[in-house]
matplotlib code that plots the C-alpha trace (Angstrom):
import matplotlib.pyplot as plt

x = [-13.5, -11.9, -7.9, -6.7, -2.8, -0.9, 3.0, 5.2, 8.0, 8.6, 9.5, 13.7, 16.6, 17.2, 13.7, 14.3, 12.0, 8.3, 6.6, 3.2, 1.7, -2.1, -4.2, -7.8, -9.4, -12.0, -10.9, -12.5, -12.2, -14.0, -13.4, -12.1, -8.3, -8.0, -8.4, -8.5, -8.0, -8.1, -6.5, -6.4, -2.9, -2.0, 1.6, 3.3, 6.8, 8.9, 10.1, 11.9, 8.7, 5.0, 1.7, 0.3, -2.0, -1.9, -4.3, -3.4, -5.0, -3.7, -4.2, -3.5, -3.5, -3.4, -2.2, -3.1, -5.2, -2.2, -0.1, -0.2, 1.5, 0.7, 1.3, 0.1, 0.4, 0.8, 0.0, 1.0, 2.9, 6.0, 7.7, 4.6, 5.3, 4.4, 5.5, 4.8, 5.5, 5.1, 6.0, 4.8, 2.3, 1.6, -1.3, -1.6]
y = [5.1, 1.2, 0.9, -2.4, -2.6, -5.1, -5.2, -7.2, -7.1, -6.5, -3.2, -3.9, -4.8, -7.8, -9.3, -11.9, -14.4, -14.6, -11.9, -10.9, -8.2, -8.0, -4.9, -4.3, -1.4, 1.6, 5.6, 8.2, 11.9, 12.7, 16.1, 18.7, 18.0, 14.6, 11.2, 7.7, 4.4, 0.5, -1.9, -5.9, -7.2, -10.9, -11.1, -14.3, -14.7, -17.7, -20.5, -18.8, -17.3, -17.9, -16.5, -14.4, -11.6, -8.6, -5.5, -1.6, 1.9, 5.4, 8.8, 11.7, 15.2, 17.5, 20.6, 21.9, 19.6, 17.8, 17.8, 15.5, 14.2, 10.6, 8.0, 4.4, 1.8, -2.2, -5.0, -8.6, -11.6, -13.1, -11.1, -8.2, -8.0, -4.3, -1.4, 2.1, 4.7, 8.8, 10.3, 12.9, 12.5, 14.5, 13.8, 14.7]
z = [-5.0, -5.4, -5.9, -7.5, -7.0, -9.0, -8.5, -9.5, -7.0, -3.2, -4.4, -2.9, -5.4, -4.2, -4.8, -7.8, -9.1, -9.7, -6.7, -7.0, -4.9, -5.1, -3.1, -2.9, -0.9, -0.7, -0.4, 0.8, 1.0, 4.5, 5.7, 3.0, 2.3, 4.5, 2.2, 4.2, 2.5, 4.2, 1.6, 1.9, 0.3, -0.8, -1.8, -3.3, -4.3, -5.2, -3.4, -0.9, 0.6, 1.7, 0.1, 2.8, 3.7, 5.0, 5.6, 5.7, 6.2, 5.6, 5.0, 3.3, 3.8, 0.8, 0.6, -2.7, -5.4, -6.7, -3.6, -0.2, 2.5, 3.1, 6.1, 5.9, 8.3, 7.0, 9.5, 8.7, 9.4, 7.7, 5.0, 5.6, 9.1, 10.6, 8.3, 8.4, 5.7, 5.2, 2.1, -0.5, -3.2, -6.4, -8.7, -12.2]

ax = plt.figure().add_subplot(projection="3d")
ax.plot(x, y, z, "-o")
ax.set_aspect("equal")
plt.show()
């Protein structure tokens, strides 16, 4: 399947202004209960900061249907810089 993300902050309180967070990518379930997904992200905020680009990929490991562990690695320059999270995912 094809994710389109739209957001419309940097996801921290202090963000303030006009930010736009853009993600397009592909997912895949490819072995029974592991999901991969590769994104391309474009984010833009105000004067303070630069437009830039930035790509990701991740994983996800579920445990029952509507319950997963997920890790995803970001890889960019400027405000992107190199992230990683992990955290827990339930789908309804």
């Amino acid at each position: 399947s094809s994710d389109v993300e739209l957001t419309d902050n940097w996801g921290g309180s202090e963000a303030s202004g006009n930010n736009l967070r853009i993600s397009v990518g592909t997912r895949a379930a490819v072995a029974g209960p592991v999901e991969l997904w590769a994104k391309a992200n474009y984010t833009n905020g105000d004067d303070e900061r630069d437009a830039e680009f930035s790509g990701s990929v991740g994983l996800q490991y579920k445990f029952t249907p509507h319950v997963g562990i997920v890790g995803e690695y970001e890889g960019g320059d400027g405000y992107a810089g190199t992230q990683y999270r992990l955290g827990v995912r339930a789908s309804f």
